[in-house]
C-alpha positions in Angstrom: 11.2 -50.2 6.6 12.7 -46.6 6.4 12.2 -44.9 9.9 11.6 -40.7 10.3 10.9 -38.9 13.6 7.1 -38.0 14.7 8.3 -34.9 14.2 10.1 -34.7 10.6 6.5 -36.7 9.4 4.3 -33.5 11.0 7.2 -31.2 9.5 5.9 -33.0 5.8 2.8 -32.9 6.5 2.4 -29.1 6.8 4.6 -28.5 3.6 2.1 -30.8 2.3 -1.3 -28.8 3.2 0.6 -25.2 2.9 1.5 -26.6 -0.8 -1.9 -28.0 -1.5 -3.4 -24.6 -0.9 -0.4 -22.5 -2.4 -0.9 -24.4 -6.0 -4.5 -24.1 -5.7 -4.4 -20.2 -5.4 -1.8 -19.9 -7.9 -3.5 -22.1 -10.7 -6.3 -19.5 -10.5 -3.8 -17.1 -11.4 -1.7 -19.5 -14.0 -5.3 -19.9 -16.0 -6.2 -16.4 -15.4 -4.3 -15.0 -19.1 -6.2 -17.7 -21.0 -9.7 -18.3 -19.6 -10.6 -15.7 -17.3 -11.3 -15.1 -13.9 -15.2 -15.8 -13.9 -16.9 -18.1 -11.3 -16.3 -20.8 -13.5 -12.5 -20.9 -13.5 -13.2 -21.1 -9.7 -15.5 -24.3 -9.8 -13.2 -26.4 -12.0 -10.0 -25.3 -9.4 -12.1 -25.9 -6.7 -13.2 -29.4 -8.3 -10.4 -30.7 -9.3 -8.4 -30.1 -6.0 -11.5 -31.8 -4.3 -11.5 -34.8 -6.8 -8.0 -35.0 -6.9 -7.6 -35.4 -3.3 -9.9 -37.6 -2.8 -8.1 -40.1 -5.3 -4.9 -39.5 -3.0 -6.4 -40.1 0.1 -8.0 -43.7 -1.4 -4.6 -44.9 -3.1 -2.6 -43.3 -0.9 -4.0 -45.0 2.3 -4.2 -48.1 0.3 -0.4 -48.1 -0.6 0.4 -47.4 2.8 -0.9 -50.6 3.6 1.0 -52.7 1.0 4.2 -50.3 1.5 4.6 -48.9 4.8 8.0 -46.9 4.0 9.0 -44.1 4.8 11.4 -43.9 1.8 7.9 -44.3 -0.3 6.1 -41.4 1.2 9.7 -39.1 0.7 9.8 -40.4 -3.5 5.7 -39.1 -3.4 6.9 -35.9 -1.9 9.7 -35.7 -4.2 8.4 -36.1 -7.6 5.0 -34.1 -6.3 7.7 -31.0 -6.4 9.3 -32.0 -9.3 5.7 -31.9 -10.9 4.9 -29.0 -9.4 7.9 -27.2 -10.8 7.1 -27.4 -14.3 3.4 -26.6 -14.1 3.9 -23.1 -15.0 5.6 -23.9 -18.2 3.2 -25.7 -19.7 0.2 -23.7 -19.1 0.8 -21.6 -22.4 1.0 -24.5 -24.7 -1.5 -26.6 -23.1 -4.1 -23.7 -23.3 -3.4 -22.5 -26.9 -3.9 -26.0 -27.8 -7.5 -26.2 -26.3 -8.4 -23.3 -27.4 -7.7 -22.9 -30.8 -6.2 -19.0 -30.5 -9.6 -18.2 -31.5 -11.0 -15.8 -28.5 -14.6 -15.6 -28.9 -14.9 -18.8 -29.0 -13.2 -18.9 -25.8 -15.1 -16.5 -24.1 -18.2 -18.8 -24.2 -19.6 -20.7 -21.0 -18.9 -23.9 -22.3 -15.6 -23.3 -23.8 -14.3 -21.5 -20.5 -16.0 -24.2 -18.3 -14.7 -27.5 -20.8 -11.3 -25.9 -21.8 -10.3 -24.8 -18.1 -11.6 -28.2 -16.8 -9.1 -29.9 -18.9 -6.3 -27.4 -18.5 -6.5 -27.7 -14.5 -7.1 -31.2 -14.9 -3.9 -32.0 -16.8 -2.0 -29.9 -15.0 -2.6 -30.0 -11.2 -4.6 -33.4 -11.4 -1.8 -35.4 -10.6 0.8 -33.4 -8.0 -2.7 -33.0 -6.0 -3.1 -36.5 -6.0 0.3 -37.2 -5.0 0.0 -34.5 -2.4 -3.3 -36.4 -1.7 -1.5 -39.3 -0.4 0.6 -37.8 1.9 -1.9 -37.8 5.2 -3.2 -41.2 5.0 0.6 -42.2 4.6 2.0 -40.5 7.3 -1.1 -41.7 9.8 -0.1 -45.4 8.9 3.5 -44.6 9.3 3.3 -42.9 13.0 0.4 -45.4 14.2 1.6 -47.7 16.8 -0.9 -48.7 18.6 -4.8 -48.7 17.2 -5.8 -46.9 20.6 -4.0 -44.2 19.3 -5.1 -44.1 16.0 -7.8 -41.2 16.3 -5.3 -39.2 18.0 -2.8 -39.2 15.6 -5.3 -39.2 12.7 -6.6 -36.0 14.3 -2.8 -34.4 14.9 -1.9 -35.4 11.3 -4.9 -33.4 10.0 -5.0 -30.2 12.6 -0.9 -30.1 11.4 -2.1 -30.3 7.2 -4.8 -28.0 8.0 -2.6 -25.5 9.8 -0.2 -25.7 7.0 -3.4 -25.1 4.2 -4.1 -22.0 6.3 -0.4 -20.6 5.7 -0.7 -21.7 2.1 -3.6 -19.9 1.6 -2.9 -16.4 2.9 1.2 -16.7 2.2 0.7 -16.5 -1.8 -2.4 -14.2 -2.1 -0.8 -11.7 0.6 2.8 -11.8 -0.1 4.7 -13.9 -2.5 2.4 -13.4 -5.9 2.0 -9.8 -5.5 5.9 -9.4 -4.7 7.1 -11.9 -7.0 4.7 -13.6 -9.4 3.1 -16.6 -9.9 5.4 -18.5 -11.3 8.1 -17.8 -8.6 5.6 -18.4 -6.0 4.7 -21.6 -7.6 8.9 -22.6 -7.9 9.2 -21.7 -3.9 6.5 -24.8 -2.9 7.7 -26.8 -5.6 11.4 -26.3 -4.4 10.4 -27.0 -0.7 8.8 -30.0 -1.8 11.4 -31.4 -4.0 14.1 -30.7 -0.7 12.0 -32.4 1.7 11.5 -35.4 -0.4 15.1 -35.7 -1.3 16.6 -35.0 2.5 14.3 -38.1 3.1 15.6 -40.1 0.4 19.4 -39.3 1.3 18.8 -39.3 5.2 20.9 -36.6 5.9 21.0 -33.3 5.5 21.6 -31.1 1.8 24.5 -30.1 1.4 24.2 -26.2 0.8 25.5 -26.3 -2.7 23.2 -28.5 -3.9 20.2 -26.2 -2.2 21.6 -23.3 -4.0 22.1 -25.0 -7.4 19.1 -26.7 -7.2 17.3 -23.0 -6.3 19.2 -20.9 -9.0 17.6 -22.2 -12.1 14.0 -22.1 -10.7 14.4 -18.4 -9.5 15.8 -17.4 -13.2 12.9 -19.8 -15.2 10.9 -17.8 -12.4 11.6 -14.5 -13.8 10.9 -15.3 -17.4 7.8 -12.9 -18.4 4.4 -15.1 -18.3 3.5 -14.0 -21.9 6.0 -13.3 -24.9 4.8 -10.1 -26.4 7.1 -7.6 -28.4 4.6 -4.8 -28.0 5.0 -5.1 -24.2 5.7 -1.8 -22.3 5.3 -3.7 -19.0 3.5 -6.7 -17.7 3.1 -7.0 -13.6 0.6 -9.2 -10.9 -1.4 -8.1 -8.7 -3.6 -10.3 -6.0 -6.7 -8.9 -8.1 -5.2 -9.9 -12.1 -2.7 -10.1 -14.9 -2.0 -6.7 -16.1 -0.1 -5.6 -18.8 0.8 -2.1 -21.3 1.1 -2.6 -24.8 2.0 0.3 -27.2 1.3 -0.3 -30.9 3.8 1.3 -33.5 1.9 4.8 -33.1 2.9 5.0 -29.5 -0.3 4.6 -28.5 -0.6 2.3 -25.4 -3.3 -0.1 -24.2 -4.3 -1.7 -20.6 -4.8 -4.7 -20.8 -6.2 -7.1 -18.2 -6.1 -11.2 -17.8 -7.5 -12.5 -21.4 -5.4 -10.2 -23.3 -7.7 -9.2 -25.6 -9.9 -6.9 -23.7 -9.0 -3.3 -23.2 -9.6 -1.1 -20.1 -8.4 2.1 -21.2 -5.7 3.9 -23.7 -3.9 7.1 -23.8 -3.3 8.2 -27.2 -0.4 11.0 -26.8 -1.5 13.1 -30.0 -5.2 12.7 -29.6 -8.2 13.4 -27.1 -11.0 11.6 -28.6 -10.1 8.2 -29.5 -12.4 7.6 -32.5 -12.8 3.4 -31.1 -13.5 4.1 -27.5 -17.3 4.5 -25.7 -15.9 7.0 -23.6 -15.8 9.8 -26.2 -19.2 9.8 -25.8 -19.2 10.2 -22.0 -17.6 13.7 -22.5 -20.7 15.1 -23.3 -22.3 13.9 -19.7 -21.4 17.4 -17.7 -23.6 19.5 -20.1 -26.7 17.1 -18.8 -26.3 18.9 -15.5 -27.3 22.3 -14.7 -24.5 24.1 -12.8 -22.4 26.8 -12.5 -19.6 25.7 -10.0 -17.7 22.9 -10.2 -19.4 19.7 -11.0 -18.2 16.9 -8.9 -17.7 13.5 -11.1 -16.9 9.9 -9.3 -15.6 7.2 -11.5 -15.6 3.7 -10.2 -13.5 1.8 -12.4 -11.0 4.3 -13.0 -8.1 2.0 -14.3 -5.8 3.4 -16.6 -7.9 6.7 -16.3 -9.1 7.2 -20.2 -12.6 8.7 -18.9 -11.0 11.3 -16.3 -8.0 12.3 -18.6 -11.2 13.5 -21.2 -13.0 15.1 -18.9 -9.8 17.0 -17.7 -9.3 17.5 -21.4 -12.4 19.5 -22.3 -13.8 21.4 -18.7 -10.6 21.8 -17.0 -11.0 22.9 -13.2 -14.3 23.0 -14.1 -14.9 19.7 -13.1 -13.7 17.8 -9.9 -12.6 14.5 -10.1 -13.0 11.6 -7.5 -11.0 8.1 -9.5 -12.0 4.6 -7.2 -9.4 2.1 -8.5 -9.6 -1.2 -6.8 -6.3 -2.5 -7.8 -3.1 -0.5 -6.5 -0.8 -2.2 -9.2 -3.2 -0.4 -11.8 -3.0 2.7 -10.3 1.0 2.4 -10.4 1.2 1.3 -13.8 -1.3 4.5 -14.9 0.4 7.0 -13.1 3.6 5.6 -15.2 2.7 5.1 -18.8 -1.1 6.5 -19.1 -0.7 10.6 -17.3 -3.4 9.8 -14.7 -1.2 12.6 -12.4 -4.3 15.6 -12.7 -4.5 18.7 -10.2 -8.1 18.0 -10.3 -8.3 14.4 -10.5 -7.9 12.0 -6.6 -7.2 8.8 -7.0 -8.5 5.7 -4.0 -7.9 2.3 -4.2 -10.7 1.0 -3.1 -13.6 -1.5 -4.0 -16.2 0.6 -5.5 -19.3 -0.2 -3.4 -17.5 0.0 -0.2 -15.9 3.8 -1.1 -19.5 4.6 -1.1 -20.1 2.8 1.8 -17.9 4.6 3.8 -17.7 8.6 1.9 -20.1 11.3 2.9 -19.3 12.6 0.0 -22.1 13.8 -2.8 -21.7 14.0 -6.4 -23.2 15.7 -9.6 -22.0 12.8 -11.9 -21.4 8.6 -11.1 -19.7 7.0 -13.8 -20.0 3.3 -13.1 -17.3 1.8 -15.9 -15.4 -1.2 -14.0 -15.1 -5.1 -15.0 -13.6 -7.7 -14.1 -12.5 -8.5 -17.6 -13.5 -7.2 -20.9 -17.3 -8.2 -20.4 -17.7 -9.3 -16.8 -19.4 -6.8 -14.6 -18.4 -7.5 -11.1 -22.1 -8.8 -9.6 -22.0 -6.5 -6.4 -21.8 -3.0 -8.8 -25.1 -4.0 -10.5 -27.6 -4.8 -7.5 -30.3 -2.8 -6.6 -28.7 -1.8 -3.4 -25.8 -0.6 -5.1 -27.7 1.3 -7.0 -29.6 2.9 -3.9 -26.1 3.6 -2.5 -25.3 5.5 -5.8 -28.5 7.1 -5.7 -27.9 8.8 -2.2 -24.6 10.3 -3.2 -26.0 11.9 -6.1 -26.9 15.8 -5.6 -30.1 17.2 -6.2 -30.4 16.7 -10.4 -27.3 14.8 -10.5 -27.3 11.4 -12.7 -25.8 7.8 -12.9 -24.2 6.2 -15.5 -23.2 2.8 -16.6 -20.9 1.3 -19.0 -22.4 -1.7 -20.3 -21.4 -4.6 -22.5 -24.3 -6.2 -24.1 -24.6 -8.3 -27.4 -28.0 -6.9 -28.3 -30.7 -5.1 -27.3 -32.8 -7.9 -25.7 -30.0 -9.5 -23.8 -30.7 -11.0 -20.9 -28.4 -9.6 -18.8 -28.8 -5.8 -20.4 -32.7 -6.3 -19.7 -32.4 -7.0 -16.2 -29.6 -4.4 -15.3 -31.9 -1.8 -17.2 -35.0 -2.8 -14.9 -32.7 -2.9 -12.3 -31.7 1.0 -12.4 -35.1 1.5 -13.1 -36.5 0.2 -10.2 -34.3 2.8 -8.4 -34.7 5.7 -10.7 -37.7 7.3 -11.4 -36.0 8.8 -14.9 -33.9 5.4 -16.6 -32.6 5.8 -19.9 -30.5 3.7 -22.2 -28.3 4.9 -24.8 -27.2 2.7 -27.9 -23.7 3.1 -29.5 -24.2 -0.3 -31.2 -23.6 0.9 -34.5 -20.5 3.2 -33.6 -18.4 1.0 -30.8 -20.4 -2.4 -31.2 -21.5 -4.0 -27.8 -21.5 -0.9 -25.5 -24.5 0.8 -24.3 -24.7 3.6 -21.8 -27.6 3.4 -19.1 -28.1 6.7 -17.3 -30.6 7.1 -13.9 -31.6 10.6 -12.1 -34.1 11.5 -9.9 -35.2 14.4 -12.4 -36.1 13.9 -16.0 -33.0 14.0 -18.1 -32.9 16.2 -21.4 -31.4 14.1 -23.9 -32.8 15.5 -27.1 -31.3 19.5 -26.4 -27.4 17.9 -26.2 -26.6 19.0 -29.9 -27.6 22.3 -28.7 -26.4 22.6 -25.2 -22.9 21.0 -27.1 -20.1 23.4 -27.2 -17.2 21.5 -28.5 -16.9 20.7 -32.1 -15.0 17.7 -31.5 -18.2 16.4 -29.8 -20.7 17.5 -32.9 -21.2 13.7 -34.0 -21.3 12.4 -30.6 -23.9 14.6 -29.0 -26.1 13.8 -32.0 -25.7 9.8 -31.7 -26.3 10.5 -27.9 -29.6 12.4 -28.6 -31.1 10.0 -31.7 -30.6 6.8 -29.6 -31.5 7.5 -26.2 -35.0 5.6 -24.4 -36.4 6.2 -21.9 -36.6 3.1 -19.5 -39.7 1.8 -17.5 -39.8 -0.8 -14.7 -41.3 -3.9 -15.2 -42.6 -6.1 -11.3 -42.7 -9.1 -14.2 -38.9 -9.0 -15.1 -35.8 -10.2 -12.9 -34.3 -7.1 -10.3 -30.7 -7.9 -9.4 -30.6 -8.1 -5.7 -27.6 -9.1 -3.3 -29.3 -12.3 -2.6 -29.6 -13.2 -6.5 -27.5 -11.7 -9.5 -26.7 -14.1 -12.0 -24.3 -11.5 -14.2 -21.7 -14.0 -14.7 -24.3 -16.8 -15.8 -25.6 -14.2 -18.1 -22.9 -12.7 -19.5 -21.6 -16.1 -20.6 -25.2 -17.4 -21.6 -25.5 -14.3 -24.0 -22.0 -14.4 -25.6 -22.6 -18.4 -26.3 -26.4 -17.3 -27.9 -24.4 -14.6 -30.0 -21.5 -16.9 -31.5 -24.4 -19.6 -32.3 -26.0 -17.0 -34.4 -23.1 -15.3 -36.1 -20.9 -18.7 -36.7 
């Protein structure tokens, strides 16, 4: 039998928990690109760490029995790292494969639940089980007496747990937004490939070999996480995978996660965009009656599309307030999409809780943010978010929502509209179906809302065909006690969402 300190066992098993954690927050992120970021990328992580520690603890305390070595434990540790250290690699592969390439099909519940479920599976299955078998080793190991065996079964697992709570908060905080997943991911797997092998050799590594061993995982570690020519600039951020593309026009594209959805553009030669909804949100400021300044906020500002167009066509005439959650998103904006305006302030800042906290009143709420290309984050589409957005409206000031729907008797477009309306006395819902496919505008005020007199009230001929599409495919809204509210106890919007995109491919494929 192989003999360690107390105290080099404790020393593993905190690396142990902190790496647990730290590959369990950073497979979110590895899967992110591919499948999303929706609750169901969460439940299959969250699973699979569960089930595959649960294996480790079984086998592991069962081979701790037949082989109570410590050299044992040190070769799990060991090839745990070594495991760990090619995980990132593979992803890209791995998820191409199970997914065919083909996107809409991967934007389907079951798809996103199956295809991540065997992704995360494959991938971290088997370093958390090894990792699994670490605690029920180490309590055999450092048991000497079975009076003592709750005590050390309760250090062992206070000294794991501690070492889960750094994993968690060291990677989220620090390392990923600093240096990226995969880095982050090479650092545990490093640490765990050391500690195994100073085990194995009994003494200490020699310094070379540490700094041979760490140069090739911090140079793999810089490699970008997707190979794309158009690429401007690709970065991390603790809230998503963000990259700029710019097609052979120069015109360039935020991206987010998936790859495929688009948050904004900036077209250098151009104002109206001719494929974007927001061309059509241009028009909003001649829906309010006023002669100074009309005060817009825009929650979901990203790469700034909607407040560059406003800029565009009213000038000072219009004061902007941008709520940007994501502070990497604001950088990259201010950098390759012109969001630098006189009249335009930028926050970052959650949506919901800038309202929260700002006395401020408005003429004009633009609601526009998601999560990914059709995922509206749950707590912007309750009906206490939308009483918040209704008391910093000012007297005959609207709200409007950008909304992704597949038709117009979607589930989740039915109950966001009865949702508004349940807070507005005047609802209305605007179709641009047949010009930009899935997008719909829902508007909300306190006043009636003159729809039909936009041609007219139109002064910009740029906006001829758009304030005509606006006024022949506007209705009114009505609430219905029968049909589901969105509350903050219950809004299903990622359930939805997925339930209405799997309804649509089953009737278009």
């Amino acid at each position: 039998m192989q003999n360690y300190s107390r105290k080099f066992y404790l020393a593993v098993a905190f690396i142990s928990g902190m790496s647990v954690m730290a590959l369990e927050i950073s497979a979110s992120r590895l899967i992110a690109p591919f499948f999303g970021t929706s609750v169901f990328i969460w439940t299959n992580v969250i699973g699979i760490v569960l089930i595959a520690l649960s294996l480790g603890y079984y086998f592991g305390g069962k081979l701790a029995d037949k082989r109570p070595e410590g050299k044992v434990l040190m070769s799990i540790i060991f090839f745990a790292g070594i495991i760990f250290l090619i995980v990132p690699w593979l992803i890209k592969p791995f998820a191409q494969f199970v997914t065919i390439n083909i996107w809409d099909i991967q934007s389907s519940a079951v798809i996103i639940f199956v295809g991540s479920f065997i992704i995360t599976s494959i991938l971290i299955g088997l370093p958390l089980i090894l990792l699994g078998m670490v605690s029920p080793f180490i309590i055999r190991l450092i048991t000497h007496d079975e009076k003592e065996s709750g005590e050390t079964s309760g250090v062992v697992f206070a000294v794991s747990t501690v070492g889960s709570i750094v994993g968690t908060f060291l990677p989220t905080i620090l390392l990923i937004p600093l240096i990226g997943t995969k880095t982050t991911i090479s650092i545990f797997a490093a640490l765990l490939v050391i500690t195994g092998a100073i085990g194995l050799v009994k003494k200490k590594i020699n310094l070379i070999f540490l700094l041979l061993l760490a140069l090739p995982i911090y140079i793999i570690g810089q490699l970008p996480i997707k190979d794309n020519s158009r690429l401007l600039t690709e970065a991390e951020s603790p809230y998503q995978y963000i990259q700029v593309a710019q097609d052979i026009e120069g015109n360039r594209y935020l991206i987010y996660n998936e790859g495929v959805g688009i948050q904004s553009v900036y077209y250098p030669d151009k104002i109206i965009t001719g494929d974007y909804y927001s061309d059509f949100y241009n028009l909003l400021p001649k829906l309010i009656e006023k002669d100074e300044p009309t005060d817009i906020l825009v929650i979901g500002l990203a790469g700034g599309t909607i407040s560059r167009q406003f800029n565009h066509f009213y000038g000072n005439a219009v004061q902007i307030d941008g709520v940007e959650i994501d502070p990497q998103v604001i950088k990259i904006a201010k950098q390759y999409f012109n969001l630098d305006k006189p009249n335009l302030n930028v926050f970052s800042q959650d949506g919901r809780i800038f309202l929260q906290y700002t006395e401020k009143k408005y003429d004009i709420i633009v609601v526009d943010a998601y999560r990914q290309q059709l995922y509206i984050p749950w707590t912007l589409a309750t009906q206490e978010f939308w009483q918040l957005t209704k008391e910093h409206l000012n007297p005959g000031g609207i709200l409007v929502m950008n909304i992704n729907a597949a038709n117009d008797d979607s589930d989740l477009l039915v109950a966001v509209e009865n949702t508004i309306a349940s807070v507005y006395p005047n609802a209305y819902v605007t179709s641009f179906k047949e010009n930009y496919g899935w997008n719909y505008m829902l508007t909300g005020g306190s006043e009636p809302i003159d729809f039909a007199s936009l041609p007219k009230k139109n002064t910009f001929k740029e906006l001829v065909y758009h304030a005509d599409v606006i006024a022949n495919n506007t209705t009114r809204l009505t609430h219905d006690d029968s049909k589901l509210v969105f509350t903050d106890d219950k809004a299903p919007v990622e359930y939805m969402t997925d339930k209405m995109i799997w309804r649509y491919l089953q009737d278009n494929l």
